[in-house]
C-alpha positions in Angstrom: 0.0 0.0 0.0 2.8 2.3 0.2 4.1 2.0 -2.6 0.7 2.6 -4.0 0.0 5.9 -2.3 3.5 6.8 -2.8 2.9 6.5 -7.2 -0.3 8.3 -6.5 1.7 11.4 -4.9 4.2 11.2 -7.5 0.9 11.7 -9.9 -0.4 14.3 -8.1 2.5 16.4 -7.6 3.0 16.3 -10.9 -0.3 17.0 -12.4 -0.1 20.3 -9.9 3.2 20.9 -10.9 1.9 21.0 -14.7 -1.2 23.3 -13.7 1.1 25.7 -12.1 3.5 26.3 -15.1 0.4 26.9 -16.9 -1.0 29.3 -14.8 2.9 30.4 -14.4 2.7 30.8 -18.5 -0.5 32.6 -18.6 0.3 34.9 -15.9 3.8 35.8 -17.5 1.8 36.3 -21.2 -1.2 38.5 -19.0 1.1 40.4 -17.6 3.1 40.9 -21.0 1.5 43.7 -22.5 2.1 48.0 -22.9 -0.4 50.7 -22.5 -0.4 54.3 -22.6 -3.2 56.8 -21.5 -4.6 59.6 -23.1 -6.8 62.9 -21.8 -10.5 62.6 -23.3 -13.0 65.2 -23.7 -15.8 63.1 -22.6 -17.3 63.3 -26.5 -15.3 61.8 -29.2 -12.0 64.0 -28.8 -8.6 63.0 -27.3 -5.5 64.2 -26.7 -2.9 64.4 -29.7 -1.9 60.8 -30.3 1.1 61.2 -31.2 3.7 61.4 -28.2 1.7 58.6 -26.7 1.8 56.0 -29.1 5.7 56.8 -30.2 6.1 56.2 -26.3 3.8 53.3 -26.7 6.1 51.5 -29.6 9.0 52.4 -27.4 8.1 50.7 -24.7 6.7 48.0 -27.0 10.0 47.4 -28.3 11.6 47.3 -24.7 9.6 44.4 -23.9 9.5 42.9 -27.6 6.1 43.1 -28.5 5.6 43.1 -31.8 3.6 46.4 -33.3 0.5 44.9 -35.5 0.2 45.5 -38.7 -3.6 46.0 -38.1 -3.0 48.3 -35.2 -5.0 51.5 -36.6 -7.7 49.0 -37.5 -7.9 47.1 -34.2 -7.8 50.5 -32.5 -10.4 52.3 -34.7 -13.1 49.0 -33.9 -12.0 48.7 -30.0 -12.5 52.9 -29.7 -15.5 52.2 -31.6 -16.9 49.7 -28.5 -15.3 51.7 -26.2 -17.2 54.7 -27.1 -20.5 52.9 -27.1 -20.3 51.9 -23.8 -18.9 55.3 -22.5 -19.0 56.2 -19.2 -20.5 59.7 -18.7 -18.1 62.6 -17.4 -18.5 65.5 -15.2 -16.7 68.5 -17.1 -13.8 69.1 -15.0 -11.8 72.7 -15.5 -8.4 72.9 -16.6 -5.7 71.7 -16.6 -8.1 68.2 -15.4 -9.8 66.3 -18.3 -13.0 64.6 -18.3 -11.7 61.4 -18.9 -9.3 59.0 -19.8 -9.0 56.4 -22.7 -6.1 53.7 -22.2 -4.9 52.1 -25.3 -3.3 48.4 -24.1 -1.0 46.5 -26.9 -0.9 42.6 -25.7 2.4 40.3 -26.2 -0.5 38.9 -28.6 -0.7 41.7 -30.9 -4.3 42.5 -29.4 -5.1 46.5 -29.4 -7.9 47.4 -26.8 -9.3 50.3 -25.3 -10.6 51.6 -22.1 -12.8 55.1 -21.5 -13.0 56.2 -17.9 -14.7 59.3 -16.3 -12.6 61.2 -13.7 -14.2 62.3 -11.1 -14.6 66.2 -10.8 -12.0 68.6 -9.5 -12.4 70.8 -7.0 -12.2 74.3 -7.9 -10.2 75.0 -4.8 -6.8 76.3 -4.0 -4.7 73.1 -5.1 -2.7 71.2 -2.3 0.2 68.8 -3.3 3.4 66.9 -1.5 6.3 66.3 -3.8 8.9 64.3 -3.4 12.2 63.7 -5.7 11.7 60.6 -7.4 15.1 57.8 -6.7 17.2 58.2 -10.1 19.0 55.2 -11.1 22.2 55.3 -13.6 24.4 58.2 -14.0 23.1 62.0 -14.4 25.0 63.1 -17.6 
């Protein structure tokens, strides 16, 4: 019998040891993927696209995901869902937008998009803590 229970623990360990490369591999491929954010009106305006998504193929790059060849036309069709189902915003005043569309590019090549309301600013007197942020490498 103990040789019996001891095959059946060598099975098991196994099969858990497969199911947690898996989840492992699909963590690793989730967690693979770029996105940059831009300002949004609340309508059907954004910010200028262009700084973000030449920062967005940077950092694509860094992490070697490929840039799709269909990216304008997986962007236009995700925008095009996201905008359906957008969330309504409370004008904020300057320099606070609206709202916020992230564009995510997966280690897949899969565009999608996200619209997000901010929530309103207070017209107040503005009240911030800064702090130097650490700096790594050499400051030429």
């Amino acid at each position: 019998t103990n040789l019996l229970i001891s095959a059946y623990q060598m099975a098991a360990d196994a099969a858990a040891a497969d199911v947690a490369a898996d989840v492992a591999a699909d963590a690793a491929d989730v967690a693979r993927l770029v996105f940059t954010t831009l300002p949004w009106d609340g309508g059907e305006a954004f910010a200028t696209p262009r700084p973000y998504f030449e920062r967005l193929s940077r950092d694509a790059a860094r992490l070697d995901i490929a840039w799709p060849q269909d990216l304008t036309v997986q962007l236009r069709k995700s925008l095009k869902e996201s905008l359906k189902q957008k969330p309504s915003c409370v004008s904020n005043t300057w320099p606070s937008p609206p709202g916020l569309l992230r564009v995510e590019l997966t280690c897949q090549g899969e565009v999608r998009t996200e619209l997000r309301a901010l929530p309103a600013t207070n017209v107040g007197p503005w009240q911030a803590i800064s702090h130097p942020a650490p700096w790594f490498g050499s400051r030429r």
